[in-house]
C-alpha positions in Angstrom: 16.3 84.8 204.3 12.5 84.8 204.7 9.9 85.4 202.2 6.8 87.4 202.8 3.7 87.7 200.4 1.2 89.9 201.5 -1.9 90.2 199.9 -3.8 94.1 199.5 -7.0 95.2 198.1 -7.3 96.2 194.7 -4.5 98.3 193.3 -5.5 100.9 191.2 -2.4 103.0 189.8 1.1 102.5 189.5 2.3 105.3 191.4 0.8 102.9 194.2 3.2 100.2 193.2 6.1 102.8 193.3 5.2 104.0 196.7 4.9 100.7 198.3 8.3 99.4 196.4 10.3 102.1 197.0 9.3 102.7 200.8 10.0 98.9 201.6 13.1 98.5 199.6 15.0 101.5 202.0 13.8 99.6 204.7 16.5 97.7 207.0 16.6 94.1 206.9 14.1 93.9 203.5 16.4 92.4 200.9 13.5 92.3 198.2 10.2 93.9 197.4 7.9 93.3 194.6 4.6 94.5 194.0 2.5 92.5 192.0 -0.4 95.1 190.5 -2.9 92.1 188.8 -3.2 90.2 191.6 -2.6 93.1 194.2 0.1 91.5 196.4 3.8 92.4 197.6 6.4 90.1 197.5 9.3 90.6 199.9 12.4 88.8 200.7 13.6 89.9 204.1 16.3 89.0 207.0 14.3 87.8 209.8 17.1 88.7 212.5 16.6 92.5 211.4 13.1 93.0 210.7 9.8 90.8 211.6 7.1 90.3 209.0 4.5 92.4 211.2 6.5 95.3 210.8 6.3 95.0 206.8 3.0 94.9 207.3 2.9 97.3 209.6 4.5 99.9 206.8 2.4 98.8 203.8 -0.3 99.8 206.4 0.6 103.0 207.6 1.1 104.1 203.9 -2.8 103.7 203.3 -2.6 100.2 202.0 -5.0 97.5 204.4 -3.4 94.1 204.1 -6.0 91.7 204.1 -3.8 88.4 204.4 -0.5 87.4 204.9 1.8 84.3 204.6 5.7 84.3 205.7 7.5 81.2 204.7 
């Protein structure tokens, strides 16, 4: 397992949060996804052999999110 964190700009409702969790948790290969609204980042835990860490970042982008950094570990 991998962990992701990627860090968004400012979060302003929950419904955000809800959107971002929900998408990436019924993604394939993402075991895990947390958003954290006070310091605006998602959390994920994912399998690296199904699904690269671009392509989580790829998604929080195309649901109107910019991701202004990220570190995979």
């Amino acid at each position: 397992m991998s962990k992701a964190v990627y860090q968004l700009e400012p979060l302003t409702c929950p419904s955000c949060i809800k959107k971002i969790e929900t998408t990436l948790n019924k993604t394939a290969g993402i075991e895990s996804a947390k958003v954290m609204f006070n310091s605006s980042k998602v959390k994920t835990e994912f399998d690296e052999t199904t699904i690269e860490a671009s392509k989580i970042q790829e998604t929080i982008q195309k649901l109107g999110y910019p991701v202004l950094s990220s570190k995979v570990s």
